[in-house]
ROSE-4610 file (N, C-alpha, C; in Angstrom, 1 decimal, always signed):
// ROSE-4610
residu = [X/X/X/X/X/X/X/X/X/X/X/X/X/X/X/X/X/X/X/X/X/X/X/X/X/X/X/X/X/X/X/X/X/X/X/X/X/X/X/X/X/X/X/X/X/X/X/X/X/X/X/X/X/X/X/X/X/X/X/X/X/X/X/X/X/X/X/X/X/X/X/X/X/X/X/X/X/X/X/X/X/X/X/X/X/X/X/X/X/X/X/X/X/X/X/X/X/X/X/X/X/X/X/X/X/X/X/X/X/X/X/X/X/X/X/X/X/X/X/X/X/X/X/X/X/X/X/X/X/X/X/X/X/X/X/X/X/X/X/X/X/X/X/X/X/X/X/X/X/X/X/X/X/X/X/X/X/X/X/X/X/X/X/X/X/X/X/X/X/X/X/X/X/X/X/X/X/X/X/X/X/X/X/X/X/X/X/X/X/X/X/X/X/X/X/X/X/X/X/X/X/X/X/X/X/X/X/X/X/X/X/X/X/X/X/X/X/X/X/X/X/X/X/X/X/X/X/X/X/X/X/X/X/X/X/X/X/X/X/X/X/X/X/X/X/X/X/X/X/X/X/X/X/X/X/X/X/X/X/X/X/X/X/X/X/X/X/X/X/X/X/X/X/X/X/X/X/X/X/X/X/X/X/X/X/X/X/X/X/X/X/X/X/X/X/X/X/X/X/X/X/X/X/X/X/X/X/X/X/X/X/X/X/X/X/X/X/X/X/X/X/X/X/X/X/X/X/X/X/X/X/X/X/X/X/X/X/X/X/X/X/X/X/X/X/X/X/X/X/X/X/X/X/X/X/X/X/X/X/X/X/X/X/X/X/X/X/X/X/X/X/X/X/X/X/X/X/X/X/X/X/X/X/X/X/X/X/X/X/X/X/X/X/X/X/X/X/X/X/X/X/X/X/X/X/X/X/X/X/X/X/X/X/X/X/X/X/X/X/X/X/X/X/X/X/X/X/X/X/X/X/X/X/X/X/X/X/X/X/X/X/X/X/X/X/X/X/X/X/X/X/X/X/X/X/X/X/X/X/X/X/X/X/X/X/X/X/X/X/X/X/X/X/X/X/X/X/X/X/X/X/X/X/X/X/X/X/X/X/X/X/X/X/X/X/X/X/X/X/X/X/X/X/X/X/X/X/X/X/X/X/X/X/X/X/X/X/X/X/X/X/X/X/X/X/X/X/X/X/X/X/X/X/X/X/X/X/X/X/X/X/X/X/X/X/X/X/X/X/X/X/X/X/X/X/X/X/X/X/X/X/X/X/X/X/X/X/X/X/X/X/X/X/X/X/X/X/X/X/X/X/X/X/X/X/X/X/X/X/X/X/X/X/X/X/X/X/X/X/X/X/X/X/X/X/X/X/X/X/X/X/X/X/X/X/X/X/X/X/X/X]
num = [1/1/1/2/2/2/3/3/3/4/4/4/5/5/5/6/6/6/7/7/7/8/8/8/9/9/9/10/10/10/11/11/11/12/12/12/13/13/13/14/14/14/15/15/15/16/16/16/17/17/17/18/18/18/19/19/19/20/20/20/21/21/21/22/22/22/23/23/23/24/24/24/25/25/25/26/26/26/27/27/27/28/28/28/29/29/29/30/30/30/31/31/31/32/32/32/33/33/33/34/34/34/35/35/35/36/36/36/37/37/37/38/38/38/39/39/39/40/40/40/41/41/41/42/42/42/43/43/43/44/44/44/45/45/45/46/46/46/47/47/47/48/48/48/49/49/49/50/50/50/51/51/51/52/52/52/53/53/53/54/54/54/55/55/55/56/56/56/57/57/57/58/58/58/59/59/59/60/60/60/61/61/61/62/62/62/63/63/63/64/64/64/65/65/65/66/66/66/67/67/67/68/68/68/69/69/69/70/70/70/71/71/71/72/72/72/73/73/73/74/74/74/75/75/75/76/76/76/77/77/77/78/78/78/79/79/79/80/80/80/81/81/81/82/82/82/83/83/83/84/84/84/85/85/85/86/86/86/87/87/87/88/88/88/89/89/89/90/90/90/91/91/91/92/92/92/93/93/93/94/94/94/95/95/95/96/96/96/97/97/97/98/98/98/99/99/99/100/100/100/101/101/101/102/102/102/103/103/103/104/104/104/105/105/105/106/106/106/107/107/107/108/108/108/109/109/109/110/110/110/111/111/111/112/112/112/113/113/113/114/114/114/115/115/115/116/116/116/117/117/117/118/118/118/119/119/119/120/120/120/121/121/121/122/122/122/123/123/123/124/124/124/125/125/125/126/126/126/127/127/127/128/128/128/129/129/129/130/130/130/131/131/131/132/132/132/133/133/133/134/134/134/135/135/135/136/136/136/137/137/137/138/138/138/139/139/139/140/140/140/141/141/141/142/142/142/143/143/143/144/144/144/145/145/145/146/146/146/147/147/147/148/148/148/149/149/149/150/150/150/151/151/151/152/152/152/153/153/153/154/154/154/155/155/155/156/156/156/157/157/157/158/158/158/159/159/159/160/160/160/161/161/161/162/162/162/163/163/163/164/164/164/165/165/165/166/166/166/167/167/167/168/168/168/169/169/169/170/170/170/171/171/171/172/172/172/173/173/173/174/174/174/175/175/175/176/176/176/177/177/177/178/178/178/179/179/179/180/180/180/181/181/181/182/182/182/183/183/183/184/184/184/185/185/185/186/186/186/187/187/187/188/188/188/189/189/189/190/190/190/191/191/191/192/192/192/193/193/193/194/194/194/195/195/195/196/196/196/197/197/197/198/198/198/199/199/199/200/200/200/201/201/201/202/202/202/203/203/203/204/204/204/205/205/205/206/206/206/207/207/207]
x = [-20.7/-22.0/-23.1/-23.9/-24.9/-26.0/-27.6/-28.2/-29.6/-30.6/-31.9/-32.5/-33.9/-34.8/-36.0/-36.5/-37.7/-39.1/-39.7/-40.7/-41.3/-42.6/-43.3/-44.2/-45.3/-46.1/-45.7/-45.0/-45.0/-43.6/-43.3/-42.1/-41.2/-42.0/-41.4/-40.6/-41.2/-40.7/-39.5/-39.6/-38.9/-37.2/-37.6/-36.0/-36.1/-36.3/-36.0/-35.1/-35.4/-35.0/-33.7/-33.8/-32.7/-31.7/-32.2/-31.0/-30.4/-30.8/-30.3/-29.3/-29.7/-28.9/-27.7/-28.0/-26.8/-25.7/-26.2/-25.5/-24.7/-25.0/-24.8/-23.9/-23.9/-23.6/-23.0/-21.6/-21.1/-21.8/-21.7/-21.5/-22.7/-23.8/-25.3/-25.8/-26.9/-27.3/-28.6/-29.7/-31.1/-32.2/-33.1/-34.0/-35.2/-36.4/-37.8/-38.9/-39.8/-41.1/-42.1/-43.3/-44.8/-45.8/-45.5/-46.7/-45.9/-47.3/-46.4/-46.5/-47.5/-47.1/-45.4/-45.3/-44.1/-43.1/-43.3/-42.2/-41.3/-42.5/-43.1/-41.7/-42.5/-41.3/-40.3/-40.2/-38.3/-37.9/-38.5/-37.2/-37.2/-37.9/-38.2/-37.0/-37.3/-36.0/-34.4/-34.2/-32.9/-32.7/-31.5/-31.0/-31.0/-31.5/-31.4/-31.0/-29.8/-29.3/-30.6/-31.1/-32.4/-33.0/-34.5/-35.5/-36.6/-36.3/-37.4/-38.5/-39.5/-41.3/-42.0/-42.9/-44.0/-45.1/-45.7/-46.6/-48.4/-48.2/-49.9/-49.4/-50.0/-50.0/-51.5/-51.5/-53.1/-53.3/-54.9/-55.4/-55.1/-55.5/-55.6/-54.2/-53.3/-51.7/-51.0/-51.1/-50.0/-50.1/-49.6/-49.4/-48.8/-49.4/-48.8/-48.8/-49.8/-50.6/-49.6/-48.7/-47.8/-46.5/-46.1/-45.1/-45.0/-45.7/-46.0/-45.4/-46.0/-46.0/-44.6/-43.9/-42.8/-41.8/-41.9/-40.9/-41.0/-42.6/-42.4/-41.6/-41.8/-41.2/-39.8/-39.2/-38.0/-37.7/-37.1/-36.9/-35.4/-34.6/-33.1/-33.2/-34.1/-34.2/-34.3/-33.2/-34.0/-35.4/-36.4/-36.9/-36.7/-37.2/-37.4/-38.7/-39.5/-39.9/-40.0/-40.4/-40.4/-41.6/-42.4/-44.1/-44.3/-45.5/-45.8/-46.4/-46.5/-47.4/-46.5/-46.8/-45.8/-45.4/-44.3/-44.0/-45.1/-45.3/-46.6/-47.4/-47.7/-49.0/-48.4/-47.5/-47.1/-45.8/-45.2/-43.4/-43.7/-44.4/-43.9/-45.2/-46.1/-46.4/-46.0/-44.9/-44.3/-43.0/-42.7/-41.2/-42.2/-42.9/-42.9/-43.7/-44.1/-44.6/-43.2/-42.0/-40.9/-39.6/-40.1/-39.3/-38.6/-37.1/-36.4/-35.7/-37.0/-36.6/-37.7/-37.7/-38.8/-38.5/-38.9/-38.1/-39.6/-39.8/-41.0/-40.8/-41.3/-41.3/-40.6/-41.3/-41.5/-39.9/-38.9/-37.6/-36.9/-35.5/-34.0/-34.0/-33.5/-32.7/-31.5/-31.0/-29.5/-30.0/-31.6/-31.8/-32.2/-32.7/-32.7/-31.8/-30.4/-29.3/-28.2/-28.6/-28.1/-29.1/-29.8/-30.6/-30.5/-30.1/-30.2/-28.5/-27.7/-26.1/-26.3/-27.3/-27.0/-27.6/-28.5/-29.2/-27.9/-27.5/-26.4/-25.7/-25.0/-24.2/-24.9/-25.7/-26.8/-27.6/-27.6/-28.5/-30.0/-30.0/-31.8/-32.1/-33.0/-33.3/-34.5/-34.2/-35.5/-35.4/-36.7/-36.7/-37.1/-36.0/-36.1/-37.2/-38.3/-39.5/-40.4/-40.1/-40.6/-39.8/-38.6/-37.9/-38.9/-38.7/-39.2/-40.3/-41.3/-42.9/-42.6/-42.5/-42.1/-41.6/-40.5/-40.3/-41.5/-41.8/-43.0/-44.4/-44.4/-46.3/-46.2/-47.0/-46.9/-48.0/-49.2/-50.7/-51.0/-50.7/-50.8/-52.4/-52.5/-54.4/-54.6/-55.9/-56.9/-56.9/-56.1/-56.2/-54.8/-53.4/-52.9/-53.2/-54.3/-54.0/-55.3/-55.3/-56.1/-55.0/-55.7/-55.2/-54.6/-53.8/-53.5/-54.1/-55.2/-56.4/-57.4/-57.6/-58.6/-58.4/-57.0/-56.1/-56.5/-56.2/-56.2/-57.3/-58.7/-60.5/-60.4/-59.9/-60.3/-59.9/-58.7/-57.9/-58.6/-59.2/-59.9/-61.3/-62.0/-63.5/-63.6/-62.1/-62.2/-61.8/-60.8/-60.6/-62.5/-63.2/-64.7/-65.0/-64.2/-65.0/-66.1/-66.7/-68.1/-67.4/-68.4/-68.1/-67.4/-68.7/-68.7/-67.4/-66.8/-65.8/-64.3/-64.3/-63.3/-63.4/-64.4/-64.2/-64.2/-64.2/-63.7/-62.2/-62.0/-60.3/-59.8/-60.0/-59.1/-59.4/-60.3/-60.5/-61.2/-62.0/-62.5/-64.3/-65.0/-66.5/-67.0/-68.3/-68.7/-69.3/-69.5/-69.7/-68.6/-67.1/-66.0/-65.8/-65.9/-65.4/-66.1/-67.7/-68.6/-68.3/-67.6/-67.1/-66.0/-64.8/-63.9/-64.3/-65.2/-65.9/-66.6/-67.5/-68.3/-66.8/-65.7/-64.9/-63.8/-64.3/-63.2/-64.0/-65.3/-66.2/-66.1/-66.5/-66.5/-64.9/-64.2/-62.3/-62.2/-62.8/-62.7/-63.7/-64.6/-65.6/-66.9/-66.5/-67.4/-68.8/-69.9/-71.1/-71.9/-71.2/-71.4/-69.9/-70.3/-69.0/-69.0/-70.1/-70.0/-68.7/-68.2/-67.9/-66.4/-66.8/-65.5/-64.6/-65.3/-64.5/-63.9/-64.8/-64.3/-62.7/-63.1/-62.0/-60.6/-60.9/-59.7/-59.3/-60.4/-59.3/-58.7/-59.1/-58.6/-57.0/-57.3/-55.4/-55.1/-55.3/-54.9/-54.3/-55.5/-55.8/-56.1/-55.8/-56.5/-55.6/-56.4/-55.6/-56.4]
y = [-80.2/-80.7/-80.5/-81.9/-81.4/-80.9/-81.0/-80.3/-81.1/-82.0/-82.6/-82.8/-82.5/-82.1/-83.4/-84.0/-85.4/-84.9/-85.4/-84.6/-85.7/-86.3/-87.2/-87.1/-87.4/-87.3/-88.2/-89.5/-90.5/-90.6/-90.4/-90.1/-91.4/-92.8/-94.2/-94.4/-93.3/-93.2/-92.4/-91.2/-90.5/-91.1/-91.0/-91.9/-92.9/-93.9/-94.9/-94.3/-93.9/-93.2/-91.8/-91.2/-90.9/-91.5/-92.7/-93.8/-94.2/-94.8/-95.2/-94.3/-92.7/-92.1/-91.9/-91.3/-91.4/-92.2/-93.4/-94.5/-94.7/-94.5/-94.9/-93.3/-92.4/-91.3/-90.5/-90.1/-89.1/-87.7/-86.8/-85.6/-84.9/-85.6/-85.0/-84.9/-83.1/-82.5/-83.0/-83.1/-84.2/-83.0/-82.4/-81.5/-82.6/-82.1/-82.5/-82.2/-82.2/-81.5/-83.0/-82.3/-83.3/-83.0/-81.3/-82.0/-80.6/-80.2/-79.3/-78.1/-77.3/-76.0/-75.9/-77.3/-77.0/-76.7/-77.9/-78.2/-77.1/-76.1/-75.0/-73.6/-73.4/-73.1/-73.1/-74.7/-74.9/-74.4/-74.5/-74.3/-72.5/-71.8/-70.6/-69.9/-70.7/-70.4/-70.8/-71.6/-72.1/-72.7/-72.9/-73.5/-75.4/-76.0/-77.3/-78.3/-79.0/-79.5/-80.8/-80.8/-81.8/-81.8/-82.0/-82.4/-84.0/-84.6/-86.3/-85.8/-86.1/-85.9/-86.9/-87.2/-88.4/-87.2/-88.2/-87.8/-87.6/-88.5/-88.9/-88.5/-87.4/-86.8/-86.3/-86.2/-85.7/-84.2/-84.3/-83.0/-82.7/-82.0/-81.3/-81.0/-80.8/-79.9/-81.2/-82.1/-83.0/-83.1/-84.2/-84.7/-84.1/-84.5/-83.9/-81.9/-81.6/-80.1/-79.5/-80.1/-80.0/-79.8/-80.8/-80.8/-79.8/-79.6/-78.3/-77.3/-76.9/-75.9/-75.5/-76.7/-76.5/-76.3/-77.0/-76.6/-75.1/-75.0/-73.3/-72.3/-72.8/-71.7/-72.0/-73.1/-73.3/-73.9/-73.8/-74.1/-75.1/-73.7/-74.7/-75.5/-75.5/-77.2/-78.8/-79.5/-80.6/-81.0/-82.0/-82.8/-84.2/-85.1/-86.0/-87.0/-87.9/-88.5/-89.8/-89.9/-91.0/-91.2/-93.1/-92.8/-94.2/-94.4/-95.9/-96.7/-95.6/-95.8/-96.2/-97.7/-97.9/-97.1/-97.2/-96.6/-96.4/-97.5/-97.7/-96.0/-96.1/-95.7/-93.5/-93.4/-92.0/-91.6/-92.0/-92.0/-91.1/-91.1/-90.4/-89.1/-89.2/-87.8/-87.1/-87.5/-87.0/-86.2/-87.1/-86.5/-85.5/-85.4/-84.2/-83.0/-83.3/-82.2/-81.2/-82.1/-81.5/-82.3/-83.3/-84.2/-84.8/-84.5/-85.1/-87.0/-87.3/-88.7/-89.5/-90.8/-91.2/-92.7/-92.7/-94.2/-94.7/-96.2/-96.6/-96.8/-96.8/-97.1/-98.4/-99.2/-100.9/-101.2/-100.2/-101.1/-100.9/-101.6/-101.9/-100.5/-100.4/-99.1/-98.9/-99.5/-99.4/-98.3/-98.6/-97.7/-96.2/-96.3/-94.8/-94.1/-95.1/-94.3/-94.1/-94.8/-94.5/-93.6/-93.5/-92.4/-90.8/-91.1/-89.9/-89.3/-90.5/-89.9/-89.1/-90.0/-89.3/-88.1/-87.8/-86.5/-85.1/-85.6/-84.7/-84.1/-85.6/-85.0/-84.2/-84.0/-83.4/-84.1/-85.6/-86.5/-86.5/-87.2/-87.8/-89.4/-89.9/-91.1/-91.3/-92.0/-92.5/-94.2/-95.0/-96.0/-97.0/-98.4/-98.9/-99.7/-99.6/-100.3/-98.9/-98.2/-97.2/-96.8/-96.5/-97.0/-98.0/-99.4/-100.4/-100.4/-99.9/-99.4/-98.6/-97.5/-96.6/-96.8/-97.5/-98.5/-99.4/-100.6/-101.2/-100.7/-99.8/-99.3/-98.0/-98.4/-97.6/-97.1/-97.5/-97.2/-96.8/-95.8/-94.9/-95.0/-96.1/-95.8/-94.4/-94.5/-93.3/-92.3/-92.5/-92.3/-91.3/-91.7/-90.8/-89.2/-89.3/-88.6/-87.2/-87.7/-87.0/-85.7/-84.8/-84.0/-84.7/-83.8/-84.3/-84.4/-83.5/-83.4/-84.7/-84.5/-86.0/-87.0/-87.2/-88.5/-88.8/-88.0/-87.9/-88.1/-87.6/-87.5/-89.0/-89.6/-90.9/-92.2/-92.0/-93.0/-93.1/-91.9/-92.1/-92.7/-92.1/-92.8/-94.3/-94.4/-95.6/-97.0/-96.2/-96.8/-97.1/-96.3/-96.6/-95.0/-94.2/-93.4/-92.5/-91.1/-90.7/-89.3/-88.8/-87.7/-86.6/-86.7/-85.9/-86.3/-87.5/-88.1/-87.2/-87.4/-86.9/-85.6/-84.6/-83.1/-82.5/-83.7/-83.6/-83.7/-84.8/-84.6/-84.2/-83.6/-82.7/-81.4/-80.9/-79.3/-78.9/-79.3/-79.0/-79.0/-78.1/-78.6/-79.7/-80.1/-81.2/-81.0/-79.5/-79.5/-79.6/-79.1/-79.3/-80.4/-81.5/-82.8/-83.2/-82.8/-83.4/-82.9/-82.1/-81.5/-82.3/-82.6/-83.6/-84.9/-85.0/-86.8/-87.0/-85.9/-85.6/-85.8/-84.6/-85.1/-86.5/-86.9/-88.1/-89.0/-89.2/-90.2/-89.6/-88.6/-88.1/-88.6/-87.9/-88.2/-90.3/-90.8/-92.3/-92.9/-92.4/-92.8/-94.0/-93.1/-94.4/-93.7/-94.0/-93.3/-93.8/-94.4/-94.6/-94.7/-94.4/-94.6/-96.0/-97.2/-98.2/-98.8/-98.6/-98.3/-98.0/-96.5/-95.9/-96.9/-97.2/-98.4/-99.3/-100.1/-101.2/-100.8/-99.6/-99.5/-99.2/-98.4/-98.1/-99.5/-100.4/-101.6/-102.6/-102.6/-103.1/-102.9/-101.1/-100.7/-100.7/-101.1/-100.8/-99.4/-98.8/-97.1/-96.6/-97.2/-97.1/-96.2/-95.4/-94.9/-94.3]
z = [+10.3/+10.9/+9.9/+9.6/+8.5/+9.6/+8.9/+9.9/+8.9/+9.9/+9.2/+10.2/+9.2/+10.2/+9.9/+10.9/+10.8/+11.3/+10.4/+10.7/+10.8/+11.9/+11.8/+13.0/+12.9/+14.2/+15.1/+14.7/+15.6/+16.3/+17.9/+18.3/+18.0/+18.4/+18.1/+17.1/+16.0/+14.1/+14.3/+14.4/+14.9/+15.8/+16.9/+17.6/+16.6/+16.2/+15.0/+13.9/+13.4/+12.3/+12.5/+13.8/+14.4/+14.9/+15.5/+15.8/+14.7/+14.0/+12.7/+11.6/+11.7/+10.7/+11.7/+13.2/+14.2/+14.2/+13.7/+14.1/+12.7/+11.3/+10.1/+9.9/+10.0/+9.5/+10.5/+10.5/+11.6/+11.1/+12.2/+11.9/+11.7/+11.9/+11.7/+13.1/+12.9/+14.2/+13.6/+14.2/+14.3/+15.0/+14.7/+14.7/+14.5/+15.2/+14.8/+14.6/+14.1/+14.3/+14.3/+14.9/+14.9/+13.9/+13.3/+11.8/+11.3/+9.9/+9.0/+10.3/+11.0/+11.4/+11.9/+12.9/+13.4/+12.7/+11.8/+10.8/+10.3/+9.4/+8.8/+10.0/+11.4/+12.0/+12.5/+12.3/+12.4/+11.3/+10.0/+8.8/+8.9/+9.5/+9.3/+10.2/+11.4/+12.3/+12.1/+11.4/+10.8/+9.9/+9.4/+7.8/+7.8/+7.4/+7.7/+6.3/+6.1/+4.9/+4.3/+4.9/+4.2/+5.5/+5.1/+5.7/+5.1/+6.1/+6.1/+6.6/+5.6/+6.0/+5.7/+6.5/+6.9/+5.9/+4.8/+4.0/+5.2/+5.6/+7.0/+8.3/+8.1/+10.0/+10.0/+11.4/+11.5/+11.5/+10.8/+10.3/+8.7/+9.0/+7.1/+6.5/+7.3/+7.1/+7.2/+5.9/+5.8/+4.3/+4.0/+2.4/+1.2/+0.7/-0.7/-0.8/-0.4/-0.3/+0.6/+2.1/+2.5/+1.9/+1.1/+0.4/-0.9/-1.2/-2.1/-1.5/-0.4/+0.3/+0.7/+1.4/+2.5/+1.3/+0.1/-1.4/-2.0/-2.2/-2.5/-1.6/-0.2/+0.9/+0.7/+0.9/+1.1/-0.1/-0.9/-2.3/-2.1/-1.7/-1.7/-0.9/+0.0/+1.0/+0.8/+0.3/-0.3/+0.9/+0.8/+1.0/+0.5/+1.3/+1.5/+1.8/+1.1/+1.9/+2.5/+3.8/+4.4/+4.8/+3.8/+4.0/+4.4/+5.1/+5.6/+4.3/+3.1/+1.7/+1.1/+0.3/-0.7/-1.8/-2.5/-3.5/-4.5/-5.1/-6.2/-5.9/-4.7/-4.0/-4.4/-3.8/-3.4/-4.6/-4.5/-4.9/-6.1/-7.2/-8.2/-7.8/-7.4/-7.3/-6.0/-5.0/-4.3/-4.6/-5.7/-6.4/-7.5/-7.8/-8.8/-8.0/-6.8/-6.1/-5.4/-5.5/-5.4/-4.4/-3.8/-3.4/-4.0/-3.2/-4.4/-3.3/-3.2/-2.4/-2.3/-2.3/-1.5/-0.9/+0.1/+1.0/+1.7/+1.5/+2.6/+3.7/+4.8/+6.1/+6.2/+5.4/+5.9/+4.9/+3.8/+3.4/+4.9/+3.6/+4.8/+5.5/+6.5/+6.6/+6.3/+5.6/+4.7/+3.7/+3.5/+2.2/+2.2/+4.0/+4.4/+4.3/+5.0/+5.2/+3.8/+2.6/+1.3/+0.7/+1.0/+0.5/+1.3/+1.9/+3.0/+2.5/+2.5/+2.0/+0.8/+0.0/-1.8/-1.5/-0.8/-0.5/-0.1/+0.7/+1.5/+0.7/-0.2/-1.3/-2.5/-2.6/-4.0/-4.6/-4.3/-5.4/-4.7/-6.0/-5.7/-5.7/-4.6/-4.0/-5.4/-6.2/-7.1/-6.9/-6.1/-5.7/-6.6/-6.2/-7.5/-8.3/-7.3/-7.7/-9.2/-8.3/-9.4/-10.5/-10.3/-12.1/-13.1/-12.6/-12.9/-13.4/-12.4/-12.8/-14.1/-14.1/-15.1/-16.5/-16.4/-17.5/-18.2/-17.3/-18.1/-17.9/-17.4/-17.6/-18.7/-19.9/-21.2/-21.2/-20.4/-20.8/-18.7/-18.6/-17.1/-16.2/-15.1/-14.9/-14.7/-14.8/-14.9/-13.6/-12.8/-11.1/-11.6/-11.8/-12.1/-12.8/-13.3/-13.7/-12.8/-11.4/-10.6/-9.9/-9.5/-8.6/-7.3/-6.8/-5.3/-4.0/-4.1/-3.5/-3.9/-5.2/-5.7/-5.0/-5.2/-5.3/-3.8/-3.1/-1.2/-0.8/-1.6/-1.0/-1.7/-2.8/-3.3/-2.2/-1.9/-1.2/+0.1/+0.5/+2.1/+1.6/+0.6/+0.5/+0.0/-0.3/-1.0/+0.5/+1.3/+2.4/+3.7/+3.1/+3.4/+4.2/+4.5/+5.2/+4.5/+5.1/+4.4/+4.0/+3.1/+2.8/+3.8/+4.9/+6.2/+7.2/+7.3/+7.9/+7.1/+6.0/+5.2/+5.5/+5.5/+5.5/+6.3/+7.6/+9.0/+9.3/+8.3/+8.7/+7.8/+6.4/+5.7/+6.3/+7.5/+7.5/+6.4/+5.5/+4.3/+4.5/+4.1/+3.8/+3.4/+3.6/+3.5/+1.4/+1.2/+0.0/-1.0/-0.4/-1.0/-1.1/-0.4/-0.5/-1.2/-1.6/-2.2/-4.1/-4.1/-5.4/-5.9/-5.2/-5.1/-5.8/-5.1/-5.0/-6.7/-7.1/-8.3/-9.2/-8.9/-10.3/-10.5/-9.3/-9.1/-9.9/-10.1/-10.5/-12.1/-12.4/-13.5/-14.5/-14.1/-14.2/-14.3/-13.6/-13.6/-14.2/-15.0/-15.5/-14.4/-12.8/-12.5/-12.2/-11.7/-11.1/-9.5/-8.7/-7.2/-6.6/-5.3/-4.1/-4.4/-4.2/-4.6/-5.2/-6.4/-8.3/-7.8/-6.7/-6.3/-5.5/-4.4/-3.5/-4.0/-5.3/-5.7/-6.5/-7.3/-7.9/-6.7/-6.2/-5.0/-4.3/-3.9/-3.5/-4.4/-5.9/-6.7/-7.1/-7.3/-7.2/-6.3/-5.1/-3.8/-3.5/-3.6/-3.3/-2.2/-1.0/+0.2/+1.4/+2.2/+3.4/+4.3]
């Protein structure tokens, strides 16, 4: 009996994605949590052969900062992610934050459940859009090369919210976010949220 744990705030996601591996895979026990604390205490309380995480849950204790986290603690645990964010968007700085997966919400579910096999057996899910990417982009934009924090205060100010909105839902100060914001503009050569926005819906930076 393998043993995986789903982590997602959304229960609809959740049974979805438990039906489907139920149904595609014998032999798997199905655990859950609704954000990182829980999460965080399931793996504390037992051994689980992979865990599937939703990168966007509410509050400050999700994302990438999450996935950091739940990898330093639990090392031999693979992870997984499962994100409503395209690949483009997440996938490679999810896999180097320590996931060794990453699947979108919106593919097949053939590809969850082939992803989720190679996992069991030892592999890693590298999705084929980002191969691809990777291959032909020689000249990396300016955005990769942000923190994971940057990257997270950029995508929300760029999706339109305010300083004060963001440092509301990261749990962060309104001066921290404002420090964030200074080197994101600095780091991208731009000088207004204006400048910022534009650029974030141009790469389609948004969340």
């Amino acid at each position: 009996m393998r043993s995986v744990l789903l982590v997602d705030d959304h229960p609809v996601v959740r049974q979805g994605i438990a039906r489907v591996l139920s149904t595609e895979i014998s032999g798997l026990r199905l655990a859950e949590a609704v954000d990182g604390q829980s999460a965080q205490a399931r793996m504390r309380s037992g051994r689980f052969d992979l865990v599937l995480l939703d990168l966007t849950m509410p509050g400050g204790d999700s994302g990438l900062p999450l996935l950091r986290r739940l990898h330093r603690e639990f090392a031999s645990t693979p992870i997984m992610v499962v994100s409503m964010h395209p690949v483009d968007q997440f996938a490679q700085r999810a896999l180097h934050a320590g996931a060794i997966g990453y699947v979108a919400k919106d593919s097949d579910p053939r590809e969850l459940v082939d992803a989720v096999r190679t996992a069991l057996a030892g592999g890693h899910h590298i999705p084929a859009e980002l191969q691809e990417a990777e291959r032909l982009e020689e000249d990396p934009p300016p955005h990769t090369l942000l923190s994971d924090r940057e990257y997270q205060v950029l995508r929300m100010i760029g999706a339109g919210r305010t300083v004060s909105e963001v440092a509301l839902e990261l749990r962060l100060s309104v001066k921290t976010v404002s420090t964030y914001r200074a080197r994101i503009l600095q780091k991208l050569d731009l000088r207004t949220s204006a400048e910022l926005i534009h650029y974030a819906v141009v790469n389609g930076i948004v969340g």
